[in-house]
Structures are given as C-alpha cells and as structure tokens.
N, C-alpha and C positions, 0 to 999 in steps of 0.2 A: 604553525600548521593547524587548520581545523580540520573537523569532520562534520555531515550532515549525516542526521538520522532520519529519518519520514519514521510514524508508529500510526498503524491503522489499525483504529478499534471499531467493534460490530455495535456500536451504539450511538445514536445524536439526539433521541427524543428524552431519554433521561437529565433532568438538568443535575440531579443530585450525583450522579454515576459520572458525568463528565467535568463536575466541582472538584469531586473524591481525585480524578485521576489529574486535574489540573491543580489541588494543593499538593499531591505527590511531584510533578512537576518542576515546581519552585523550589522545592526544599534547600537543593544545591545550589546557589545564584548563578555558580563557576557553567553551569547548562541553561542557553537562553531558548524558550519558544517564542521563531523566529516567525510562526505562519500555523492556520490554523484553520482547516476547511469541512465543514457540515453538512449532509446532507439529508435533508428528513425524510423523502419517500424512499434511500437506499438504507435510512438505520445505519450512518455510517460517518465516521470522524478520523480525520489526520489531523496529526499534529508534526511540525516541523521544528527539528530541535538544533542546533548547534554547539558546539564547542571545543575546547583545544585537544591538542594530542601533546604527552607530554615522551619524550625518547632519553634511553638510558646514554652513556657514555661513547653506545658504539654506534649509536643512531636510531636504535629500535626501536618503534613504539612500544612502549611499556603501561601506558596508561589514559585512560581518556575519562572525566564525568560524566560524559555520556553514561557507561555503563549502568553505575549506580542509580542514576534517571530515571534509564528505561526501566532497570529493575524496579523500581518505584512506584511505577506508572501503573507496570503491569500487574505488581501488586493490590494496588489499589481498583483494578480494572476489575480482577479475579474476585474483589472483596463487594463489586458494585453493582457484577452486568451475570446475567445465567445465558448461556446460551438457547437454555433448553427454552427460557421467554421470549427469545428475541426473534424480530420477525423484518425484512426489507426485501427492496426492488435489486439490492446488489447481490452477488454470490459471496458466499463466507466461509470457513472452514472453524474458526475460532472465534471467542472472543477478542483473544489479538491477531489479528488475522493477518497482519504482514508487519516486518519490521523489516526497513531496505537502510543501509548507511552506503552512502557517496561520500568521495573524496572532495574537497573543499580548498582551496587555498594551498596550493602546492603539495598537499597530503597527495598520498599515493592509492592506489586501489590494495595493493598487498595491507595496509593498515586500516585501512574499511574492514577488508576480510577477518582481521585480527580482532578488532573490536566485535564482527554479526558472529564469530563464530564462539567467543569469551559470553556476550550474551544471550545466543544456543543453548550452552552448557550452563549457566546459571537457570534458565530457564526450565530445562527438563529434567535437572536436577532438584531444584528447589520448589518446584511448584507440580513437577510431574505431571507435564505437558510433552506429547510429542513434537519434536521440534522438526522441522525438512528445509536443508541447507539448500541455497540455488548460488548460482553466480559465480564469483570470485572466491565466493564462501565454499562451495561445494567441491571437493574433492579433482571433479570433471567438470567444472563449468554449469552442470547441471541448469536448464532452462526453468524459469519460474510459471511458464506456461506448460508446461510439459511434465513437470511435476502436479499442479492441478487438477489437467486433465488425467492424469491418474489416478488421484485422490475422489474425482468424480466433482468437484468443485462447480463448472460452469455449469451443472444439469438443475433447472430449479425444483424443489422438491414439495411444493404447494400448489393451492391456484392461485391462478392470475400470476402467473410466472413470478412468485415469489419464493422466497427462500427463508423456512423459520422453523426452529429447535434442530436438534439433531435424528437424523434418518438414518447417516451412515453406519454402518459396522464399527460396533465398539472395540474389536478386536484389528488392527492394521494386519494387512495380508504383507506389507512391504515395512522393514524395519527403520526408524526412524534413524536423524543423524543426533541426537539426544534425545532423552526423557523414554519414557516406556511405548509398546505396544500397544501398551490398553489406551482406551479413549474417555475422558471423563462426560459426560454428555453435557456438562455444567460450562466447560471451559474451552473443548473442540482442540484444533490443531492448529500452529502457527509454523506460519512462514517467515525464514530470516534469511535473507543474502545480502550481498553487497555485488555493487553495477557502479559503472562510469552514469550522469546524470543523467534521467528521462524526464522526457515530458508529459501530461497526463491532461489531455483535451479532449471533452466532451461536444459533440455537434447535437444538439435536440432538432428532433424531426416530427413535425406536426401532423401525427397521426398513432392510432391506436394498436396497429397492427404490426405484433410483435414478427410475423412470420416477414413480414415485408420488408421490415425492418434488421432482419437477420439477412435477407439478402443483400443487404447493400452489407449490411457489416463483414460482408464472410469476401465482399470485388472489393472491399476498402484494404482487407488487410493482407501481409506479405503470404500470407498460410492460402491466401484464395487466392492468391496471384494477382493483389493489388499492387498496392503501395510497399517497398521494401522496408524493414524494419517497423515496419508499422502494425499492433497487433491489433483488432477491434471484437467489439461484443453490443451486441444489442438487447438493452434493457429499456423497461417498463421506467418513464418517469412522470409522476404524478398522474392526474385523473384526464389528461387529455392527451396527451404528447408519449415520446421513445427520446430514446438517446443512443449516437453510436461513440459509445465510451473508448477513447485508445488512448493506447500508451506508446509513446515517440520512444522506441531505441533511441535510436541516435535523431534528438530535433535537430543539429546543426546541419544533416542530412536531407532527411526529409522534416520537414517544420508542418505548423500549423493550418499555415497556407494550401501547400498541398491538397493536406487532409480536405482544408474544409472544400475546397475544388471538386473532388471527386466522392463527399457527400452532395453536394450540392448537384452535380452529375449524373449520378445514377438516382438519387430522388425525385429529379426532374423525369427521367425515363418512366416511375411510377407513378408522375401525376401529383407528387408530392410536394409541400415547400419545407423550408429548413430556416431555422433559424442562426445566429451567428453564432458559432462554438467559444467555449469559454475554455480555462485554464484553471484546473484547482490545485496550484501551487503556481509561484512563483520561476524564474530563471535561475538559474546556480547565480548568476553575475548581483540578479538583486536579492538571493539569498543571504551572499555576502554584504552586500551594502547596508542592506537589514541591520543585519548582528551586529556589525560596525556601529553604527547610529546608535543601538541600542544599549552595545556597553559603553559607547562615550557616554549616553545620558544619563549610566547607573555610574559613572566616576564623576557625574562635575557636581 
C-alpha cells in the first residue's frame, strides 16, 4: 500500500533554497519524487512524493518514510527560504504553505489522515510552526478553503495583487491544531490535511485585468454557483496574461473539460480569449505508474 504526499513551498526563483530542500529529499531512497512543478511569477514549487505504508500485526498503519522526508524537506525549507523575503502572484500563509497526503494504491484515507496529522505534530512541535488541520485530518472534516479564508489567505497584501513578507497578526486569534499561537514572521503558518485525490488545472486568460478576471473565477466555481466541486481564484500571471487557477474536488466528477468550457464561456461574454489550461500535477493513475517505473529502474 502507498501513500502520495503533494509539499508546497513559497519558493522557485531560488536555485540554492530548492537544491537544499531537494538534497533533503533523497536522503531516504525508500521516498521517491515522483513529479515536480515550478512556478516563477507565483514564487511557488510542489513537489510530489510517494512511498509505502508499513501496518503492524493488526493491520494498522504504523509507519510510512514519508514522514521523515517531509520532516527533511521542511527542515531544510526553514534553513533556506525567509518569508519575511519572499514575494509572488500566489496567496501563501507559509513558507511551507501546504502539505496534502492522498491514498495511493489500495491505502485508505484513515491512513493519509494518520501520516498529515503524525507530521502536524512533528512540525509544530519541533520547529514551532502553527500547524491548521483540514480534511480527513481535521477533527470535523474541516474545509481547506474555509480555513484560509479565515486566516485572511486569499486577500493579497501588495501591489499589483501580489502577496510578500508577512502582514498578518503575529499573534493567532484562533488556536492552532499544533505548534504555538505566536507566528514567527520568518516561517508563516502551514497547512496539512489529507483528501481522496484532486486535480489542480490552471486556464490562462489573455488579458490584464485582474477585476474581470475575478468574475469569471467567482460563475466558474461551486461557492458562485458555477461548477460543483470546483473551487477557482484569479491571479495575476506574468507580465501580460491572468490565470483561473482551480482545484477539481472530485475530477472524475467534474474534469478538466468542464472547467475549461465554461472559462472559455464566460471569457468570450467579456470579449476575452483563453488559452488551453494545463495541469500541474499528474493523475493518481500516472502517479502510480510513475513510482513503479522509477523503483523498477533503481533495482535493475
């Protein structure tokens, strides 16, 4: 049984900060990165991890190399990236700004939850980060958009609708699910749940205006009475273009196709073109076939 990890950090223009947290990375061989996606105008890097779940006598999981990874990663993140320097077109809370583990290969979601919420607790303990559980992970199910918008996440806090250093209150008004209160300005707050698999497809739309661009994002998604399960945000990408960035709850549901339909849709209503959305990650299906390949090639 595997697990996937996704770990998103608030950095990609660093090469030396993304070497640091990609020799942390490998240490373990037993953790492969399976996928790896950059973005420069958003100052923003995923990485895609895998590997086993190991279960005691009575079935439980008891252990995954995941953990020790992530804790590696984010070690090395902490030792590489200041928040209080960092500047992009995404919204961010942290320097590790989300870590999501999906079930993989017959694994279960209860053992997702068991691994996001073991590295919760290593994290706000040992590095004294507040940590904010969503999902499977969360006590209630708790929504990782809803949590956010709490936190004030989605409001950017520059010009040019950018988002850089910390603005927020370094004292939390709402109590974390690990690590302290206080907020270090250097490191910010991370998000960790666990969810059945989503998809994360970005539509670019050929024009500058973020306001125009917020209305299509606001009919695309379930929260405006768009598309179900579908959540969208419009950002600023690069020096000419937007993006309506979303995240597929459930793509087997509603998929990509959809989406890009009804940008394509209401952009035309504004006079607008669009270009053809992309995908910055892979499928669970070639997630797996990924890892496969990759540890047949590290045994032959």
């Amino acid at each position: 049984m595997l697990l996937c990890c996704k770990v998103f950090f608030s950095e990609s223009r660093s090469r030396a900060a993304l070497d640091a947290i990609e020799r942390a990375a490998r240490l373990d061989p037993e953790t492969v990165i399976v996928n790896k996606f950059e973005d420069w105008a958003y100052n923003r890097t995923r990485y895609t991890l895998v590997s086993y779940v190991i279960h005691d006598s009575t079935g439980s999981a008891i252990y995954s190399p995941l953990q020790q990874t992530v804790l590696a990663m984010v070690e090395a993140a902490y030792g590489a990236i200041n928040l209080e320097l960092h500047s992009g077109a995404h919204p961010r809370l942290g320097v590790v700004d989300d870590i999501v583990v999906h079930p993989l290969a017959r694994s279960s979601l209860d053992e997702a939850a068991r691994l996001a919420k073991a590295v919760a607790a290593d994290i706000g303990n040992r590095f004294q980060v507040p940590v904010f559980l969503y999902g499977a992970a969360h006590p209630t199910g708790k929504a990782l958009d809803t949590i956010r918008r709490e936190l004030g996440y989605y409001r950017p806090n520059s010009m040019g609708n950018q988002w850089a250093g910390w603005t927020l209150r370094e004292i939390l008004s709402e109590k974390p699910d690990e690590g302290p209160t206080q907020v270090s300005r250097a490191r910010g707050i991370t998000m960790i749940g666990a969810c059945p698999w989503v998809g994360l497809y970005n539509v670019p739309i050929m024009s500058t205006d973020v306001s125009v661009a917020r209305r299509i994002a606001r009919k695309v998604s379930a929260r405006g009475g768009g598309l179900p399960t579908v959540q969208s945000l419009a950002l600023v990408h690069g020096e000419d273009s937007t993006e309506i960035a979303c995240i597929l709850l459930e793509p087997n549901r509603i998929g990509a196709d959809r989406v890009q339909s009804r940008v394509e849709m209401l952009a035309a209503q504004e006079g607008l073109d669009v270009e053809k959305g992309y995908f910055t990650d892979s499928s669970a299906e070639m997630i797996l076939e990924e890892y496969m390949n990759l540890i047949s090639a590290d045994r032959a």
